[in-house]
C-alpha positions as CSV (number, residue, x, y, z in Angstrom):
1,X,-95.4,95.5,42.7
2,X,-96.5,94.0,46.0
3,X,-95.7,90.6,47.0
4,X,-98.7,88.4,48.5
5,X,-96.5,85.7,49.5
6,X,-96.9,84.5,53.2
7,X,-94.0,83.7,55.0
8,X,-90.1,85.0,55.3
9,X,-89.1,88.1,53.4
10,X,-88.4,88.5,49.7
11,X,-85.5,90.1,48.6
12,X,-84.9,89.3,45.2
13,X,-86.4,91.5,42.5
14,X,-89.2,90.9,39.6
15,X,-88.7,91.6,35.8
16,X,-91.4,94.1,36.0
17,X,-89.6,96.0,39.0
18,X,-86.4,96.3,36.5
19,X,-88.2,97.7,33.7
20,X,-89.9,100.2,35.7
21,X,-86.8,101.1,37.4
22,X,-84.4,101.5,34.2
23,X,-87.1,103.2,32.4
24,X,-87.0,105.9,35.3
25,X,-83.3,106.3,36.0
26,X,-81.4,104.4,33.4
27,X,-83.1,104.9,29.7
28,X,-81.7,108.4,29.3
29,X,-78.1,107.6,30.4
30,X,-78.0,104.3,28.6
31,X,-78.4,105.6,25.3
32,X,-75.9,109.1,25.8
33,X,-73.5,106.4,26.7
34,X,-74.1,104.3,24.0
35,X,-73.5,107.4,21.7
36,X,-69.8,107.6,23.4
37,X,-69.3,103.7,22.9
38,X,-70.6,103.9,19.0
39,X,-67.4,106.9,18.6
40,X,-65.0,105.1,20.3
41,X,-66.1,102.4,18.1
42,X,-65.8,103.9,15.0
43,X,-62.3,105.5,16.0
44,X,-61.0,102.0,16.7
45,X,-61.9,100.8,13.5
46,X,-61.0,103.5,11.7
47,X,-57.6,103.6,13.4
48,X,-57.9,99.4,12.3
49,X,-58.7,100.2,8.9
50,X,-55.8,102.8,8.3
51,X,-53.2,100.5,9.9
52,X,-54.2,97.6,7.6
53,X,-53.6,99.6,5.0
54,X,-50.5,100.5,5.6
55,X,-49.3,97.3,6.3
56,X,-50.3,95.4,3.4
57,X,-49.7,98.1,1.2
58,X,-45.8,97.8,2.6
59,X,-45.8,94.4,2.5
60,X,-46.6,94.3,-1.5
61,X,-43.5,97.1,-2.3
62,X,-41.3,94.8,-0.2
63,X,-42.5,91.4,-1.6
64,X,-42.2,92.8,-5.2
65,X,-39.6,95.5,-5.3
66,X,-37.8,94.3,-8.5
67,X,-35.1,96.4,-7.1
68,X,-31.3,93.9,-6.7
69,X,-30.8,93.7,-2.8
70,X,-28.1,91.4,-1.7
71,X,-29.0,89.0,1.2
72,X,-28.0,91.4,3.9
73,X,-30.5,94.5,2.2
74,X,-33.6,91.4,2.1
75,X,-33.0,90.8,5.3
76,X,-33.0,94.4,6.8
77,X,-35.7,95.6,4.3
78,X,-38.2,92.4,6.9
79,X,-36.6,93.5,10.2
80,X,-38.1,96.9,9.2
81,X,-41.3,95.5,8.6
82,X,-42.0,93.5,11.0
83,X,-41.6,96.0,13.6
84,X,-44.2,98.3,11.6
85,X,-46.6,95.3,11.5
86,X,-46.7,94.6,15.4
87,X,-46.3,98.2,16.1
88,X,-49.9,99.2,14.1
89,X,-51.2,96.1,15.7
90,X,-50.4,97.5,19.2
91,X,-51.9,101.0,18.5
92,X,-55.0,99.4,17.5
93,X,-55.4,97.2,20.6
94,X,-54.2,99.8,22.9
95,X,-56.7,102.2,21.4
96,X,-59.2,99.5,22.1
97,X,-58.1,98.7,25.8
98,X,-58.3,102.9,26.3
99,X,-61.8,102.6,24.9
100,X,-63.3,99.7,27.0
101,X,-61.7,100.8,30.5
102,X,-63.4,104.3,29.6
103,X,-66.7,103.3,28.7
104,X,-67.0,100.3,31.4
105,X,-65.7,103.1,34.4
106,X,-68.6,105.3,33.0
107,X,-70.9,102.1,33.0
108,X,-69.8,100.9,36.4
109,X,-70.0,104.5,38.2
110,X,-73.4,105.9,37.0
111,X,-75.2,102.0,36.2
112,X,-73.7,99.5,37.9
113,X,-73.6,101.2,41.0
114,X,-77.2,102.9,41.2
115,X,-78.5,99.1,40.1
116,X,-76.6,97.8,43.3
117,X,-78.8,100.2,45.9
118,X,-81.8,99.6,43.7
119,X,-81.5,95.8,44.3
120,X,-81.0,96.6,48.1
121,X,-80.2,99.6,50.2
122,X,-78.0,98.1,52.6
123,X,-75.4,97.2,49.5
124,X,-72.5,98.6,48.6
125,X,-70.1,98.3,45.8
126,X,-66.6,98.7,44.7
127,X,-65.2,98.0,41.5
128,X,-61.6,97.4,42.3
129,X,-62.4,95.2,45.2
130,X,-63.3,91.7,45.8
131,X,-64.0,88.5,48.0
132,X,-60.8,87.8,50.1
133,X,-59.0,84.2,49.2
134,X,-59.3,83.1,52.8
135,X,-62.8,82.3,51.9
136,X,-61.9,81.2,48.5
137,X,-59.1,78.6,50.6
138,X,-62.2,78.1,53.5
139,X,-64.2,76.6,50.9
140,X,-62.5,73.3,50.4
141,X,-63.4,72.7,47.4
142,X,-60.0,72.5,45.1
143,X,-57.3,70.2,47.1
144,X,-54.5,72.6,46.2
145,X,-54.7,76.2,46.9
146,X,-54.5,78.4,44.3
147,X,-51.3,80.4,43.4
148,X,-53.4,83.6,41.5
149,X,-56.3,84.5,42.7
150,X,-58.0,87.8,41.0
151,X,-61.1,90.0,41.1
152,X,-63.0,92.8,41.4
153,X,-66.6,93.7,41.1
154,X,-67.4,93.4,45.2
155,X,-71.2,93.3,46.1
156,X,-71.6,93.5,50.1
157,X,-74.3,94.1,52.5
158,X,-76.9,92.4,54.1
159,X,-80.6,91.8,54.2
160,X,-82.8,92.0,56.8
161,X,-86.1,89.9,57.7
162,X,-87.9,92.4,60.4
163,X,-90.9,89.5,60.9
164,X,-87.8,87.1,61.5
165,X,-86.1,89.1,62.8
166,X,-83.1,87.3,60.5
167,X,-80.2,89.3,59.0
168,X,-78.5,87.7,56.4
169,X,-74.8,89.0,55.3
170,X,-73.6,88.7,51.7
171,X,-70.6,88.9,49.8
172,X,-69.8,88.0,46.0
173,X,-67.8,89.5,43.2
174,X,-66.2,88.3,40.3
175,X,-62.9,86.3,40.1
176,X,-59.9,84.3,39.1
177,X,-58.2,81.5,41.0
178,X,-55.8,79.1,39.1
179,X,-51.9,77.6,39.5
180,X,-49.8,79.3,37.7
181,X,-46.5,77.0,38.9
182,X,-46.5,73.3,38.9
183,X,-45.3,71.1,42.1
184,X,-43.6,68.0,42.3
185,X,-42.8,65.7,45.1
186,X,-39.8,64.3,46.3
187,X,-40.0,61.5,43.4
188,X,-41.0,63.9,41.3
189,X,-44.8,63.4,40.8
190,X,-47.0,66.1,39.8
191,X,-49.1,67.3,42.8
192,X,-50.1,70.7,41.2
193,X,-50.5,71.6,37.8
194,X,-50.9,74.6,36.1
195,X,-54.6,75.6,35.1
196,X,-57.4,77.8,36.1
197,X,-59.5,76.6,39.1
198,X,-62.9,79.4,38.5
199,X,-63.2,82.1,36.5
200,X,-66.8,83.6,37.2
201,X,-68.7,84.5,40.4
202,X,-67.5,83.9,44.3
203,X,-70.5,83.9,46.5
204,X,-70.0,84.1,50.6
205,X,-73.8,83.8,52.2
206,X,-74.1,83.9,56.5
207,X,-77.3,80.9,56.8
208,X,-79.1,80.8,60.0
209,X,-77.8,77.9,61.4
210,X,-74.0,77.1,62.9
211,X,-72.8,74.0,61.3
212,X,-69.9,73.3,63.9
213,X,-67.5,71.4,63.0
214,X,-69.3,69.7,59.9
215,X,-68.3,70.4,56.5
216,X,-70.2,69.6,53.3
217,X,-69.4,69.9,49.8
218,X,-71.7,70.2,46.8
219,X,-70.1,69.3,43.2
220,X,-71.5,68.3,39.7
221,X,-71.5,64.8,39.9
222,X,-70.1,64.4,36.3
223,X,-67.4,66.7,36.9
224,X,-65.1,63.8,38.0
225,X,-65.0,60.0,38.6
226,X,-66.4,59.1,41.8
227,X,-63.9,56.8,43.3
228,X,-61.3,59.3,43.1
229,X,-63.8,62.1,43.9
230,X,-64.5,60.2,47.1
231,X,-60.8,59.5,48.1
232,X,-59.6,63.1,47.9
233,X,-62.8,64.5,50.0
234,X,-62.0,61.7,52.6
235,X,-58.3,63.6,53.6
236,X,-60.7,67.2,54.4
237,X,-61.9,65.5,57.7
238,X,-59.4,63.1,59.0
239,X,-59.5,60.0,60.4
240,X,-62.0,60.6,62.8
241,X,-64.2,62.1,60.9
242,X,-63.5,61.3,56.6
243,X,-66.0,62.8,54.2
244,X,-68.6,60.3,52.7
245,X,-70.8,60.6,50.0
246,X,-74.6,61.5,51.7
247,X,-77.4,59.7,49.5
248,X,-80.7,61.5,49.6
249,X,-84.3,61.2,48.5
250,X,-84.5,63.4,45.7
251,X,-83.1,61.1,42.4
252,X,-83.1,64.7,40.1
253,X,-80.7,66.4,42.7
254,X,-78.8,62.9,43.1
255,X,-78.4,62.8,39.1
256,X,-76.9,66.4,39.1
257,X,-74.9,66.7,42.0
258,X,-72.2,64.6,44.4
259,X,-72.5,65.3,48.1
260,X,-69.8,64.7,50.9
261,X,-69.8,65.9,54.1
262,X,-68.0,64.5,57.6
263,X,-71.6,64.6,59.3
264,X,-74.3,62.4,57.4
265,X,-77.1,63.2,60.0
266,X,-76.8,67.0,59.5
267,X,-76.3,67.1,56.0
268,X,-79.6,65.2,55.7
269,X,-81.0,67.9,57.8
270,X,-79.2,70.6,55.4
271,X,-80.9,68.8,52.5
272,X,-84.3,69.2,53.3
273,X,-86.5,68.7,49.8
274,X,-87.2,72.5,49.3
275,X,-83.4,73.2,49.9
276,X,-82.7,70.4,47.3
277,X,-85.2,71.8,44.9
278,X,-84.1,75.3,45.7
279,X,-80.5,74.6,44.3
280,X,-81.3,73.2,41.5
281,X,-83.8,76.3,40.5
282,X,-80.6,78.6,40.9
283,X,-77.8,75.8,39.1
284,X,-80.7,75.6,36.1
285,X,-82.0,79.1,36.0
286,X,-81.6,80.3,32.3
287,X,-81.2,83.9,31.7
288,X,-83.8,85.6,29.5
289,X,-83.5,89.4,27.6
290,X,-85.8,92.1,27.8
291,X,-85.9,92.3,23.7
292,X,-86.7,88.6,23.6
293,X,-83.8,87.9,21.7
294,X,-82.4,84.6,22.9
295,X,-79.5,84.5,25.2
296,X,-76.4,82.3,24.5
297,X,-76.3,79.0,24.8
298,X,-73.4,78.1,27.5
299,X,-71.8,74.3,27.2
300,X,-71.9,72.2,30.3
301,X,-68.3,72.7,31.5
302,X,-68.9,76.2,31.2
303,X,-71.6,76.6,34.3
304,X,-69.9,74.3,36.8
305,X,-71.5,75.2,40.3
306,X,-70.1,74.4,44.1
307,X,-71.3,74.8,47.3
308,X,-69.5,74.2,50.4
309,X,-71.8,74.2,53.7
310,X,-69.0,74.7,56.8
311,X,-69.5,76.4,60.1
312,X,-72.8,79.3,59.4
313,X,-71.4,80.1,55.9
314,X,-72.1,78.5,52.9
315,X,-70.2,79.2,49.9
316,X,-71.3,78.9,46.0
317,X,-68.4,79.3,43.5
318,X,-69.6,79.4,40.1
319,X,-67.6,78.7,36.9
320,X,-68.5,80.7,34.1
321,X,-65.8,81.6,32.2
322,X,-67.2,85.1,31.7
323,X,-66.5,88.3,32.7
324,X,-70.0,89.5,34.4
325,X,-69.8,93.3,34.6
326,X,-68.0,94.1,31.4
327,X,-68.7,96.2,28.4
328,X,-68.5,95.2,24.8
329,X,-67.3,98.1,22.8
330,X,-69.0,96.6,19.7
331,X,-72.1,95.8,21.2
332,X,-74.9,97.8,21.5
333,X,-75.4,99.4,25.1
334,X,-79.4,98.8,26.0
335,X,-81.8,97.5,28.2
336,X,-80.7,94.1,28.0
337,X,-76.7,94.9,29.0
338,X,-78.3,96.6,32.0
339,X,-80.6,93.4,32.6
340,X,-78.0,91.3,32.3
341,X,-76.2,93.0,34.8
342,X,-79.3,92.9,37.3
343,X,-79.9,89.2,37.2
344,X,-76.5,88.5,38.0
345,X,-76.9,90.4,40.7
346,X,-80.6,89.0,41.7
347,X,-79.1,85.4,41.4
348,X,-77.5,86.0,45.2
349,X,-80.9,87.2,45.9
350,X,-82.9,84.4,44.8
351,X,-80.4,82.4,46.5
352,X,-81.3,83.8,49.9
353,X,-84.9,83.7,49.4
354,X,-85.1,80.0,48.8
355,X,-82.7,79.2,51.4
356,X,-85.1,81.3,53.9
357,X,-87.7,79.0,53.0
358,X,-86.1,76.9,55.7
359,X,-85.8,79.3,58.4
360,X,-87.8,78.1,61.2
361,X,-85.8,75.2,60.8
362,X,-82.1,76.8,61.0
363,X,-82.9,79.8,63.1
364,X,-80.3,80.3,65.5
């Protein structure tokens, strides 16, 4: 399909493009995989089913064995149980674990990967990798740095704007930051608890313009109160130059989202009404399916979205609390997992095309 649209480059991918592509390369793999997923289905819950069995059925002869046992013969005749209960429920979740890693390899190798050079040449991906935590930490947006941090599913490459002559580099994957010990200070107040920070997608996006020494942060605005909001961002620049919040013209963006930054002048240039408008298309983009089966429904706290705008990065850490590139071993494999799959994928892209839309303004 050819794009008529007059200006910077478009590198994010249509609907139609996907369809056309799957039905050419993935429709035939798809469902011979989905035949494998259905057996190792069926074995798990046969496997399920027999273990059940077996466990209730012992349960009954040792809850009514009319047999005398003293104390001691009661007591042995449950530590042999139990052991038999966790032991079948074990089996049946390591036989599931065997079952997912097998399928999602074979998903990841022959779909995952071809759907990453299809959405751009100059991609790569790994599986096991993902975006360093020095970016995560460059960020700025969690006051205490994380003592896990997780992932895999790295996306990298770049695009490339020939009219522009504008390369863009890109880096996301899926991950996993939190604190797993809590600190204390010296009179024993609680600087860091324990809980998870993001669990969802880590995006790292080169822009066309060096911000310096500015830094600004993007957050939900009723993710926190705003006095206390404001007091923490105010330690990220110092003294001589404290993060204030930056009021802007547009009241919709305003509503949804709190911005600080340590340079008000450039952050009003950052936050041109297109840019403004551009982030709030990808924070409210709903995801669709193929079938026209409705997708779920995700709460609030469940699609918490940052950006942090700081030297000629920006950063967009999105809290999901899913796992993007997984396989559901009791779900049908079809052309909506694979869709699913692309417009996580196509977000990044949309991301940089409506960013683009300033790039006269940025350019280097």
């Amino acid at each position: 399909m050819e794009s008529r649209y007059e200006g910077p480059k478009r590198f994010s991918r249509t609907r139609e493009e996907f369809i056309a592509y799957y039905e050419a390369h993935f429709q035939d793999k798809i469902a011979a995989l989905d035949v494998e997923r259905a057996t190792y289905k069926k074995k798990i819950l046969n496997r399920f089913i027999v273990g059940s069995i077996i466990v209730i059925v012992l349960f009954f002869f040792f809850l009514y064995d009319d047999r005398s046992f003293g104390p001691e013969e009661a007591y042995l005749k449950w530590i042999i149980y139990f052991p038999i209960l966790f032991g079948v429920m074990g089996y049946s979740a390591l036989t599931w674990m065997n079952a997912k890693r097998k399928i999602e390899e074979k998903v990841k190798e022959f779909v995952i990967d071809k759907l990453v050079g299809f959405m751009n040449p100059n991609f790569t991906y790994d599986p096991d990798e993902y975006v360093p935590k020095k970016y995560f930490n460059d960020t700025l947006i969690f006051r205490n740095k994380a003592d896990v941090y997780l992932g895999d599913d790295l996306i990298e490459g770049y695009v490339y704007d020939e009219k522009e002559q504008a390369r863009t580099n890109v880096a996301f994957s899926e991950i996993v930051a939190m604190n797993k010990e809590k600190s204390y200070t010296a009179k024993g107040k609680k600087m860091k608890p324990v809980g998870t920070y993001v669990y969802g997608l880590f995006f790292k996006v080169d822009f066309n313009k060096d911000f310096g020494q500015s830094i600004t942060i993007v957050k939900p605005r009723w993710l926190m109160k705003k006095r206390k909001y404001r007091k923490k961002l105010a330690l990220y620049g110092g003294k001589k130059s404290p993060m204030q919040e930056v009021h802007l013209e547009n009241p919709d963006f305003m509503k949804q989202f709190i911005v600080h930054s340590n340079d008000q002048i450039l952050a009003r240039v950052i936050f041109q009404a297109d840019t403004m408008e551009n982030l709030l298309t990808f924070v409210n983009y709903k995801p669709d399916l193929i079938s026209g089966k409705k997708a779920k429904r995700r709460k609030r706290k469940h699609r918490i979205p940052y950006f942090t705008f700081r030297r000629n990065q920006i950063y967009v850490v999105y809290h999901t609390k899913s796992n993007h590139f997984n396989v559901n071993i009791f779900e049908k494999l079809s052309i909506d997992t694979v869709y699913t799959y692309f417009q996580d994928i196509n977000r990044v892209l949309r991301l940089i095309d409506d960013l683009n839309l300033n790039l006269d303004l940025y350019k280097k």
